[in-house]
VEXKOL-496031 format. One record per residue (C-alpha): residue number from 1; residue in three letters; x, y, z. Coordinates in Angstrom, 3 decimals. Layout:
BEGIN
<r NUM ALA <X Y Z>> ...
This chain:
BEGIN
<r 1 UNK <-2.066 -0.033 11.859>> <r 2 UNK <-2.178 -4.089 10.969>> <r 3 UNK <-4.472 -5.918 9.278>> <r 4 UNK <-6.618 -8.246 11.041>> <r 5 UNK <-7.015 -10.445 8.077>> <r 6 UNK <-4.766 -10.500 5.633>> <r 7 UNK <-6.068 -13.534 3.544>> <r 8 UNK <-9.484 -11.661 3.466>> <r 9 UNK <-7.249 -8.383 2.084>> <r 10 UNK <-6.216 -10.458 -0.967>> <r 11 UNK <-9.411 -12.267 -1.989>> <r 12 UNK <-11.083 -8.752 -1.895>> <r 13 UNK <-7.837 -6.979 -3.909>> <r 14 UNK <-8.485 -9.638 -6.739>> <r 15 UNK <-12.379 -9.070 -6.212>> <r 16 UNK <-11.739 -5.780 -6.939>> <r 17 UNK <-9.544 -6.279 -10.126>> <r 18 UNK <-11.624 -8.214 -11.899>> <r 19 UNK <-14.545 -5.712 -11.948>> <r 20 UNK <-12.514 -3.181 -12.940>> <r 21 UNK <-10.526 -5.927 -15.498>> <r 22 UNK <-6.960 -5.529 -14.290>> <r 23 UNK <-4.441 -7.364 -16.282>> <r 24 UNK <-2.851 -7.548 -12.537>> <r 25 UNK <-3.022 -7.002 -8.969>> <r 26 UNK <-0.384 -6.274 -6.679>> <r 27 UNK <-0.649 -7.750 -3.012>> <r 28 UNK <1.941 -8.131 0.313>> <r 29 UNK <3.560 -10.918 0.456>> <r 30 UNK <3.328 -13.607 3.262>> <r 31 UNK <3.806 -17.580 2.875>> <r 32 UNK <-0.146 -17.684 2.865>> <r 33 UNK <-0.653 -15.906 0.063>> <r 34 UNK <2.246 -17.412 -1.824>> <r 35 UNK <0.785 -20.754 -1.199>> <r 36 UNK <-2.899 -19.873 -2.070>> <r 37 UNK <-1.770 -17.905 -5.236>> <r 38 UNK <0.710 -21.682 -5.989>> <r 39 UNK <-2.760 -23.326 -5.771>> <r 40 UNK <-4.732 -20.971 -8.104>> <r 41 UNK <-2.310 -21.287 -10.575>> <r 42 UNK <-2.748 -24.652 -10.331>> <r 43 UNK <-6.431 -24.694 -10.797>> <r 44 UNK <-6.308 -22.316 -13.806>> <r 45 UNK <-8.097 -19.508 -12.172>> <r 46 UNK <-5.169 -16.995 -12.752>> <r 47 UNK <-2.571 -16.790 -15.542>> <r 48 UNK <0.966 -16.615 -13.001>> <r 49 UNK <2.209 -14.795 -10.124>> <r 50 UNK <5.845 -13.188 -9.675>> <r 51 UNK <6.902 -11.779 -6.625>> <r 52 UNK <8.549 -7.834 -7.292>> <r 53 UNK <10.576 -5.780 -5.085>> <r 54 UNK <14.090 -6.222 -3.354>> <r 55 UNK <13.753 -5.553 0.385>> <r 56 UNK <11.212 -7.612 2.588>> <r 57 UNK <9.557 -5.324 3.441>> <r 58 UNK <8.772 -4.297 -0.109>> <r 59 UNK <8.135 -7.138 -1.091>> <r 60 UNK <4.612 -8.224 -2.968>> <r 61 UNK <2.820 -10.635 -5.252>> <r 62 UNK <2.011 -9.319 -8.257>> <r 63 UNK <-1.045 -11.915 -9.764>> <r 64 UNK <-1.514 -11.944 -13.309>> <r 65 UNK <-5.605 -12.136 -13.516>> <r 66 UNK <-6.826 -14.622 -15.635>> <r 67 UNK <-10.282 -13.492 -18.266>> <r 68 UNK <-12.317 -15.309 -20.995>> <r 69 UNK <-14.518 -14.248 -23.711>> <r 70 UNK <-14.043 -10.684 -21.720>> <r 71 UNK <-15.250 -12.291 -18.446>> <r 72 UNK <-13.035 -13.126 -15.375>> <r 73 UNK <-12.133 -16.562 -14.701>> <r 74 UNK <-13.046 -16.283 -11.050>> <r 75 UNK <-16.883 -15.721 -10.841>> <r 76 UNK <-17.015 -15.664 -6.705>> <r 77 UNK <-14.359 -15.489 -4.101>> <r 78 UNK <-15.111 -15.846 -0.748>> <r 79 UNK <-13.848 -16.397 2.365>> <r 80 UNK <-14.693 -18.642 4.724>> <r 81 UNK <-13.125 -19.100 7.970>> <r 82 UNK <-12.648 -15.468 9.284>> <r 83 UNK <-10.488 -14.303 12.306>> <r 84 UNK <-14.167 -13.985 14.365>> <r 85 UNK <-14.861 -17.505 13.591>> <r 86 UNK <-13.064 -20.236 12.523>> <r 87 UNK <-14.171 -23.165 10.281>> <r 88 UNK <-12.694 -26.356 10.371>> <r 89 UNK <-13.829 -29.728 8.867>> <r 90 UNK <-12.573 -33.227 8.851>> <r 91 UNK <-11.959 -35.336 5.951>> <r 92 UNK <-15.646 -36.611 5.614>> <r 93 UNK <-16.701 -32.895 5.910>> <r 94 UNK <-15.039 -31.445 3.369>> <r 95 UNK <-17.207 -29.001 1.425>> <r 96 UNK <-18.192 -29.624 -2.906>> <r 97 UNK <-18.178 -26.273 -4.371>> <r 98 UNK <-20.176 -25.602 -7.013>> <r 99 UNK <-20.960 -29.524 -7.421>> <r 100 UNK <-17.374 -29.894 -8.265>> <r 101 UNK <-16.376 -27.407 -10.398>> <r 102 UNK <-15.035 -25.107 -8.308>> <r 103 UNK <-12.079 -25.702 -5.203>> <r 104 UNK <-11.924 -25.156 -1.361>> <r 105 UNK <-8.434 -24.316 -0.563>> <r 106 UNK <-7.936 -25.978 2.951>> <r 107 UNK <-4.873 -25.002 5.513>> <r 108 UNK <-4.067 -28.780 6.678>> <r 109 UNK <-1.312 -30.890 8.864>> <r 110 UNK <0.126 -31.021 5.372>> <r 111 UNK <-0.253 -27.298 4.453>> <r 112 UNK <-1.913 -25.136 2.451>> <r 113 UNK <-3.719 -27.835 -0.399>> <r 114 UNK <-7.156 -27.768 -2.162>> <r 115 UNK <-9.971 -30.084 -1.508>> <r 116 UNK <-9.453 -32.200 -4.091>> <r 117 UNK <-5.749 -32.998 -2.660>> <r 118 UNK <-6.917 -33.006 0.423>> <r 119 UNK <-9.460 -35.723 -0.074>> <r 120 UNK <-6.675 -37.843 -1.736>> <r 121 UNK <-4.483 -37.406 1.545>> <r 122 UNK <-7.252 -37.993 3.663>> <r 123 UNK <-6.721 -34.966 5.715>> <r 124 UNK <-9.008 -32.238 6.843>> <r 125 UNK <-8.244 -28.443 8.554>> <r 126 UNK <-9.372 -24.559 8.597>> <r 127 UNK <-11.523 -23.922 5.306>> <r 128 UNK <-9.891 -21.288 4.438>> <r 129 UNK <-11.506 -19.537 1.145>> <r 130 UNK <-13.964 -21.406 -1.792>> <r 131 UNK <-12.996 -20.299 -5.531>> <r 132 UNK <-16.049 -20.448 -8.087>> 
């Protein structure tokens, strides 16, 4: 059977690892996910990813979770354009998490960047998830 929404899959496998404080999680690959896992990195919410396994089809991202004082890095996760129902938003509309302490990662014309590049660019496109 395939997965409707694979982004959705990973923000609740690292959801999931952090209450039960995995060192790591281990996720399929895709582009996507490379990308959004690039941009958490980034951002300091995890530690590093590696991708494991030889075939492509075997293939996965292995995310290193990131804690402090015994308390995960990432307090919420969510997603927030879903397969049902898109969200999109120009570059005026561009959501402040958290009064700016926490990112939007956006899927733009220039790919896959968080708000804060994608204010600097100028460019808006499908909210994809907002990391607390």
């Amino acid at each position: 059977m395939s997965m409707s929404d694979p982004v959705s899959d990973m923000l609740t496998r690292i959801r999931n690892a952090h209450m039960v404080r995995k060192a790591t999680v281990h996720i399929p690959l895709s582009n996507m996910k490379k990308r959004i896992s690039e941009i958490l990195v980034d951002e300091g919410y995890i530690e590093k990813f590696e991708i494991d396994g030889d075939s492509p089809a075997t293939r996965s991202l292995v995310l290193h979770l990131k804690y402090y004082a015994g308390k995960p890095v990432i307090e919420t996760i969510e997603r927030l354009s879903k397969p049902g129902r898109r969200t999109y938003a120009n570059k005026d509309e561009i959501p402040v998490i958290n009064q700016g302490l926490g990112i939007c990662i956006i899927s733009t014309s220039k790919g896959v960047i968080s708000n804060r590049e994608a204010k600097k660019l100028g460019v808006g496109g499908e909210l994809i998830c907002s990391v607390f």
